[in-house]
C-alpha positions in Angstrom: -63.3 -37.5 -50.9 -63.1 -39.3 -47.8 -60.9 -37.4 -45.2 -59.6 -40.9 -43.6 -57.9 -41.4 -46.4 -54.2 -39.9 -45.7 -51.9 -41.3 -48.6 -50.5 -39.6 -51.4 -53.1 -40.6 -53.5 -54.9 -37.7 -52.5 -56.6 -35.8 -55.9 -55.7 -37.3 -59.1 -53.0 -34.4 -59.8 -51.4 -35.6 -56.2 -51.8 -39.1 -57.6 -49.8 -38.8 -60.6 -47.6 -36.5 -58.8 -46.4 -39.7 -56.8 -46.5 -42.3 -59.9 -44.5 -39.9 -61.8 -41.9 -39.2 -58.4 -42.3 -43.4 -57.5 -40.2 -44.3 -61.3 -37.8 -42.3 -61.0 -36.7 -42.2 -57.1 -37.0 -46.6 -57.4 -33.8 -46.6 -59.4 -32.0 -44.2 -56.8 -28.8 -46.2 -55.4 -29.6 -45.0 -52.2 -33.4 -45.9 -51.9 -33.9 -47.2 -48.7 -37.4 -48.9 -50.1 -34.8 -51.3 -52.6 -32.8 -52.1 -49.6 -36.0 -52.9 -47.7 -37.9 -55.5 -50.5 -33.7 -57.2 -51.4 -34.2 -58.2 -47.9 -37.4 -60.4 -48.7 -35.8 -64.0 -50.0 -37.8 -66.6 -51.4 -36.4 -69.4 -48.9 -37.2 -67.6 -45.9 -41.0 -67.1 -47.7 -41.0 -70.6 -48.3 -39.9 -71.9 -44.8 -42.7 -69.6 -42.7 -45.4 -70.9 -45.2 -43.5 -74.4 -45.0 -43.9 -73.7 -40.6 -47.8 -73.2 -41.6 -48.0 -76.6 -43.1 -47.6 -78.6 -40.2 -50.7 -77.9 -38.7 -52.6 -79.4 -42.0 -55.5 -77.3 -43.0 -55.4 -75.4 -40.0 -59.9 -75.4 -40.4 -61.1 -73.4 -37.5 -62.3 -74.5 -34.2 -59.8 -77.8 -34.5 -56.8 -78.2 -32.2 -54.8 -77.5 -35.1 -56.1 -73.9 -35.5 -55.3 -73.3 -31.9 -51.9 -74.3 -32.5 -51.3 -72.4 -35.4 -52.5 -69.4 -34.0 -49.8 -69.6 -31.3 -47.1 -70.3 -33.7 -47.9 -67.6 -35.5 -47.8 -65.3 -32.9 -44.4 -66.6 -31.5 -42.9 -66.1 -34.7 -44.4 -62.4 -34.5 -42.8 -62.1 -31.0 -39.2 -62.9 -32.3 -39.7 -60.8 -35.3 -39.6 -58.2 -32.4 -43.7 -57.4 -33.2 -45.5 -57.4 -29.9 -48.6 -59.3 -29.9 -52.1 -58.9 -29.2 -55.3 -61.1 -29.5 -58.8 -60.8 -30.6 -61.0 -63.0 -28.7 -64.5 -63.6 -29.8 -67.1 -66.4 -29.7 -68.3 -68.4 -33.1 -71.6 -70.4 -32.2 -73.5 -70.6 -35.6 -76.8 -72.6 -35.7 -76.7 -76.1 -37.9 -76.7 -75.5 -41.3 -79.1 -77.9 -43.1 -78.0 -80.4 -45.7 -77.9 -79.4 -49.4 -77.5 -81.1 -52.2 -73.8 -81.4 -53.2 -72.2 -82.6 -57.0 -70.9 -85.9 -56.2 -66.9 -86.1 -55.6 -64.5 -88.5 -56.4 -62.7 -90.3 -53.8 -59.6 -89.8 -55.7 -57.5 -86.8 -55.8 -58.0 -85.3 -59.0 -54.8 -85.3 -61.7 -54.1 -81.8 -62.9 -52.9 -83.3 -66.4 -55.7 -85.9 -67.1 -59.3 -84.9 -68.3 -61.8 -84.2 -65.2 -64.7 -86.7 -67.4 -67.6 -84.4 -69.2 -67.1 -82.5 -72.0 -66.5 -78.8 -70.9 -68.5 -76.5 -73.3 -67.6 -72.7 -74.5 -70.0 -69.7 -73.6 -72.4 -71.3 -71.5 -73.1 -74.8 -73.9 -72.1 -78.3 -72.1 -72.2 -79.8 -68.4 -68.9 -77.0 -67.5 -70.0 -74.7 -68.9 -68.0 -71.9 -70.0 -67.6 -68.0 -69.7 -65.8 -64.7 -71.4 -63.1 -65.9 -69.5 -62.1 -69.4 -71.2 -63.6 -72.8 -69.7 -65.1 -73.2 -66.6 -63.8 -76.1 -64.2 -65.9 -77.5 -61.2 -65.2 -76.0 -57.8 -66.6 -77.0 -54.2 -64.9 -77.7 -50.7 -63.9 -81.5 -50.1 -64.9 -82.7 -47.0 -63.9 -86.0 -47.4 -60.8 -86.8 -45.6 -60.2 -90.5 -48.1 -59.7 -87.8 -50.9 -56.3 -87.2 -49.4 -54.0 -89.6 -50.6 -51.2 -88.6 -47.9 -51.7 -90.7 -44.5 -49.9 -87.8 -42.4 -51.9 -85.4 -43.6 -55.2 -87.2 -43.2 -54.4 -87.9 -39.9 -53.3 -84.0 -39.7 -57.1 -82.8 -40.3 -59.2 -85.6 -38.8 -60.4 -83.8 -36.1 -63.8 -81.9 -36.8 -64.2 -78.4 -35.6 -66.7 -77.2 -32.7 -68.1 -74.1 -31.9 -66.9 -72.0 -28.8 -64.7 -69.3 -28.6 -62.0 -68.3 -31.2 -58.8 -66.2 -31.2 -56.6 -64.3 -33.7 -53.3 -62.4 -33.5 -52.2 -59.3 -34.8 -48.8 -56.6 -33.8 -48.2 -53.5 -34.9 -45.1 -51.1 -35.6 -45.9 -47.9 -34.3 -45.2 -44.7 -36.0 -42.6 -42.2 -34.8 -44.2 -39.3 -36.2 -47.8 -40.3 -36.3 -48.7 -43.6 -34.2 -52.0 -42.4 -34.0 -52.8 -43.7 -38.0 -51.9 -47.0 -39.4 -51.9 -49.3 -42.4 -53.5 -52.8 -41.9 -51.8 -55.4 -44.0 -53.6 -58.8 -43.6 -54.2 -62.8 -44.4 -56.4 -65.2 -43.2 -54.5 -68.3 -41.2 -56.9 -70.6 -41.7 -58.1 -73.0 -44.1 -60.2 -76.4 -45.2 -60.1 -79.1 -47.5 -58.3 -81.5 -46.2 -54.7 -80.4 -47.3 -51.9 -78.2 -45.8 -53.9 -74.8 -46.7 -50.1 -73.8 -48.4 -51.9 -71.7 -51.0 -55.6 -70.6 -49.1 -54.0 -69.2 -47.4 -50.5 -69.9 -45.9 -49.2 -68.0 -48.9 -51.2 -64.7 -47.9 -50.0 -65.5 -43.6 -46.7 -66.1 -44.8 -46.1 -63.2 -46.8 -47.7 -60.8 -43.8 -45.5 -62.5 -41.0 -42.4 -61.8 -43.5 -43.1 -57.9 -43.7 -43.4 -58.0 -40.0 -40.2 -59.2 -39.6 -38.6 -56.6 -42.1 -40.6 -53.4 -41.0 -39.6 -54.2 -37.6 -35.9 -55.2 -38.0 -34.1 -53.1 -35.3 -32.7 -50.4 -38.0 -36.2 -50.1 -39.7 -38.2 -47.2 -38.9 -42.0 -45.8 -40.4 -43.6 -42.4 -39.5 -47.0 -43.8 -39.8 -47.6 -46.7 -37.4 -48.5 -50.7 -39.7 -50.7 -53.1 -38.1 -50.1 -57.1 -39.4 -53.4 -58.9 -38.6 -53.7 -62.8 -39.4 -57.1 -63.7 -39.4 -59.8 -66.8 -38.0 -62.7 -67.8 -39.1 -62.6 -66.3 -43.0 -63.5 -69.7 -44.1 -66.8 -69.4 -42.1 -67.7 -66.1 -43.6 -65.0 -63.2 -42.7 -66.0 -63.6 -39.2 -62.8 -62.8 -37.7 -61.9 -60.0 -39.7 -65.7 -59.0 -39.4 -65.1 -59.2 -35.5 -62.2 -56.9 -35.4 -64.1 -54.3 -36.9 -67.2 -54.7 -34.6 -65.0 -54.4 -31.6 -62.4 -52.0 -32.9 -63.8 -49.1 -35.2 -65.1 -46.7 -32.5 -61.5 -46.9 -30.7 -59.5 -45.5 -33.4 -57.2 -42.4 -32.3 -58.2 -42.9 -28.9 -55.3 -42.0 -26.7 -54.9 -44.7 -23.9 -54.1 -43.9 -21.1 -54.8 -40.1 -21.9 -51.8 -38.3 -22.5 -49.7 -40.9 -23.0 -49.0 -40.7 -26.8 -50.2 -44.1 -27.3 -53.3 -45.2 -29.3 -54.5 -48.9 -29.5 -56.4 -48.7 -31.9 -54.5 -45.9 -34.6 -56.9 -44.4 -37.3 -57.4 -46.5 -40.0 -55.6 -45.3 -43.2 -56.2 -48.1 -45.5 -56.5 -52.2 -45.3 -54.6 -54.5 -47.5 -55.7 -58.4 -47.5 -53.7 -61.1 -49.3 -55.7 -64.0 -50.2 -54.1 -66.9 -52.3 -50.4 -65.7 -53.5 -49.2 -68.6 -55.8 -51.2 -70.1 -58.2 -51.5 -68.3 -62.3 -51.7 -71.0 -64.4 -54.5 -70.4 -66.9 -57.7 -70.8 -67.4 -59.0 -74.3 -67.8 -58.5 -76.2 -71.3 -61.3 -78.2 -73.1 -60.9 -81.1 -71.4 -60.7 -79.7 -67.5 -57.1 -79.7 -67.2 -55.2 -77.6 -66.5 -51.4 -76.2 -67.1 -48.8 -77.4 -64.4 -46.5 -74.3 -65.2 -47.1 -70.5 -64.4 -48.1 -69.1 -67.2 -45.8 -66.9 -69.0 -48.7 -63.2 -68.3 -48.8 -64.4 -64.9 -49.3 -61.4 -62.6 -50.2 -59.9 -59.0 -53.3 -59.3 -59.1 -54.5 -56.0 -57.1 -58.3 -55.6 -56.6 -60.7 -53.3 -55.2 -64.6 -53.6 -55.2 -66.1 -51.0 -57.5 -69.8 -51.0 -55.4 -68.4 -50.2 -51.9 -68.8 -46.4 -50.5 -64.8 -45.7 -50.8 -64.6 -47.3 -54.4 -62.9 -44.1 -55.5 -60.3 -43.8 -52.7 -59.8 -47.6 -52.7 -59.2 -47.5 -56.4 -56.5 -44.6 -55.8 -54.8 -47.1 -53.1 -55.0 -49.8 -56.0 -52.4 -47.4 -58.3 -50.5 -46.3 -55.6 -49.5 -50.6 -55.1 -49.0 -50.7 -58.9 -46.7 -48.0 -59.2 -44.7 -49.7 -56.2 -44.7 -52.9 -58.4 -43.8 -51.6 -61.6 -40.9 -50.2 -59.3 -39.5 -53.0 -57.5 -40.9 -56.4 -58.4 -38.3 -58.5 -59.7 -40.0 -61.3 -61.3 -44.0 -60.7 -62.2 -46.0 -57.4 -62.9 -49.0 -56.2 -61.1 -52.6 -55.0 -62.9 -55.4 -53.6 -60.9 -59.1 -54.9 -61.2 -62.1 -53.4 -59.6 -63.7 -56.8 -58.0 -62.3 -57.6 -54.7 -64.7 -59.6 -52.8 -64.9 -62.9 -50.4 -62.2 -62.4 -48.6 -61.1 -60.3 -45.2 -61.2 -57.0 -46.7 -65.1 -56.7 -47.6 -65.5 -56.2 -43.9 -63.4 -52.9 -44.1 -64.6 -51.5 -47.6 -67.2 -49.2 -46.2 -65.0 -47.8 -43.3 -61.4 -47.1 -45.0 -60.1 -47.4 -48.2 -59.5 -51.7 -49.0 -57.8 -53.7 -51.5 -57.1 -57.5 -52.1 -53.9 -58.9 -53.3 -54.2 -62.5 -55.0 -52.7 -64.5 -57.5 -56.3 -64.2 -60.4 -59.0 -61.9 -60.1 -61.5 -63.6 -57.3 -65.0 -63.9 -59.2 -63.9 -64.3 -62.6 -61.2 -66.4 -62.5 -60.9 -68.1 -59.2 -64.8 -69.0 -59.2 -64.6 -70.3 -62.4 -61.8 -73.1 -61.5 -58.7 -71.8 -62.9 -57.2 -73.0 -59.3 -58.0 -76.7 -59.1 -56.0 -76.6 -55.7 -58.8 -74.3 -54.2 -60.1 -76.2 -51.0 -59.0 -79.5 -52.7 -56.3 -82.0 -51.5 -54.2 -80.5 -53.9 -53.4 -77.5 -51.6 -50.2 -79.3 -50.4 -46.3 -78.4 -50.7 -45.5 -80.7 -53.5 -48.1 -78.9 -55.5 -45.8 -76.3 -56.0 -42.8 -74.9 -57.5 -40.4 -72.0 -57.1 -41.8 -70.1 -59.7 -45.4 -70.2 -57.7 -43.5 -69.2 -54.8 -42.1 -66.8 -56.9 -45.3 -64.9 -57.9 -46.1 -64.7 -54.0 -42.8 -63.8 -53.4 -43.1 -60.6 -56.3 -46.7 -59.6 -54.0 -44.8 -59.2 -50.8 -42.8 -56.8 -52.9 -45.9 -55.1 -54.1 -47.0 -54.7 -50.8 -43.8 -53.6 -48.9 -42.6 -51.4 -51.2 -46.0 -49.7 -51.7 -46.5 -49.9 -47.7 -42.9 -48.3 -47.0 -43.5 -45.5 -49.4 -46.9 -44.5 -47.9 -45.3 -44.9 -44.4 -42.1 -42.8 -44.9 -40.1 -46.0 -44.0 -36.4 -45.5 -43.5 -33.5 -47.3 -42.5 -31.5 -45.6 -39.7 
């Protein structure tokens, strides 16, 4: 086993040692972790991703990114996070045209049939899968598929290439602020729409656990980093860019002998990637269900090919347990395909998970989210009970988080 890896999740006895300790110290009146996740309230989730709205899709290298990137990192700065920046420079060559499945101009109706039969197990234009029917999926470019004026005119501006920034802060430690947890999003988005779901719902949910692990009465022995990525859209290359510049400078003391680290040893990475949305699979016809479905759950993946599939898969449990502790609303269940998303970038280099709303291959690449990179990624989408299942992750993730960083409340 991987010597990085620091949690409790050490050795399957250690393992079940903490599940087994986790059910019965979550219903302790004096848990400071249950005092820690009552503080997360679904209006304040819904006004920061609400804040991320207003700068449309926020699509990299567009004005609106820029601006979103600094609103995120004031709202860092008066959670009482201090910020830093990764700077770094995306210039890809042109891609060349391919062929596309034409589009309708018209946003599509989630409760009318999509035209096309939809056939089972492979049979019919859809097509169709172990996992129910298959809808079509694809990234609309086309800014008169957005029926809203404001937020046409919100992502009119095409991106260029040139140089990009990110922002992340970290709570340090008191004991050990030379390790740290990495709990992550991706802030930007595409498709002509507000990006409330892809991914304001993962940047919202990170930027709320900043402001609760670093509340003035909060303190963790181990040190949690909250990154919001660029450029994941493009091909992880934010997230990929923090790793090319920042894994040989972990535990280096800087200045030396000054008990800080900039860059603390990486203890695990935990992305969030598409919070709200667990409707179902697809019916027949291409529609879909406008209400959560009643199984809906959080879903907690790790990618069963990387070189810390083990350790990862240990991290994945240790989250669960936290859920089956202290979500309020939805369960958690744990599947073993993360992939396309920030934490692929990490996999091989510390143990990595993905939190989402379905599992990513199987369910989200088979168009059970018809508001993936659509115009349908707007507020009024949405309910309280989708904002609800994000909502029940940020509880997965701080209560797991605070348990593996010793959090207390002075």
């Amino acid at each position: 086993m991987n010597s990085r890896f620091h949690a409790p999740g050490l050795g399957l006895i250690a393992f079940a040692a903490l599940s087994a300790a986790s059910v019965s110290h979550g219903q302790d009146d004096d848990d400071p972790i249950r005092e820690l996740v009552s503080r997360l309230e679904l209006d304040a989730y819904k006004d920061t991703i609400r804040g991320l709205s207003q700068f449309g899709d926020r699509r990299q290298g567009t004005t609106r990114n820029r601006r979103a990137v600094d609103w995120i990192e004031e709202q860092l700065e008066l959670a009482g996070c201090a910020t830093e920046r990764i700077e770094y420079v995306f210039d890809p060559e042109p891609r060349a045209p391919r062929a596309r499945r034409p589009r309708s101009n018209e946003t599509p109706d989630l409760t009318t049939p999509t035209g096309g039969e939809v056939g089972r197990n492979g049979s019919g234009p859809g097509g169709s899968s172990i996992y129910g029917y298959r809808a079509q999926t694809g990234v609309n470019r086309d800014l008169a598929a957005q029926p809203d004026e404001r937020i046409r005119e919100l992502n009119r501006e095409e991106p260029v290439n040139g140089q990009r920034s990110e922002v992340y802060c970290t709570k340090v430690g008191t004991t050990r602020p030379n390790e740290m947890y990495i709990i992550s999003a991706h802030m930007d988005g595409h498709g002509v729409n507000e990006a409330v779901n892809d991914d304001g719902s993962g940047t919202a949910l990170v930027m709320e656990l900043a402001r609760i692990f670093n509340a003035p009465d909060v303190e963790t022995e181990v040190s949690i980093r909250f990154a919001l990525w660029n450029n994941e859209e493009t091909g992880l290359n934010g997230s990929g860019a923090y790793v090319g510049q920042r894994k040989e400078l972990q535990s280096m003391e800087n200045p030396p002998g000054s008990g800080q680290y900039p860059e603390p040893r990486w203890l695990g990475m935990i992305q969030h990637d598409m919070m709200l949305w667990d409707h179902g699979a697809p019916r027949a016809d291409g529609t879909v269900s406008m209400e959560q479905r009643p199984e809906a759950d959080v879903n907690i993946e790790f990618q069963s090919n990387s070189e810390l599939a083990e350790e990862s898969m240990k991290l994945a449990f240790v989250f669960k347990a936290a859920a089956d502790d202290y979500n309020t609303d939805y369960p958690a269940t744990v599947g073993p395909h993360m992939t396309n998303t920030d934490s692929t970038p990490f996999m091989n280099e510390v143990p990595s998970i993905s939190m989402r709303e379905n599992e990513r291959g199987a369910h989200t690449g088979a168009g059970w989210n018809p508001t993936w990179h659509t115009p349908l990624d707007v507020w009024t989408t949405f309910d309280d009970e989708d904002f609800r299942l994000g909502l029940n992750a940020a509880q997965t993730t701080l209560s797991a988080i605070a348990r593996l960083t010793g959090a207390k409340i002075k």
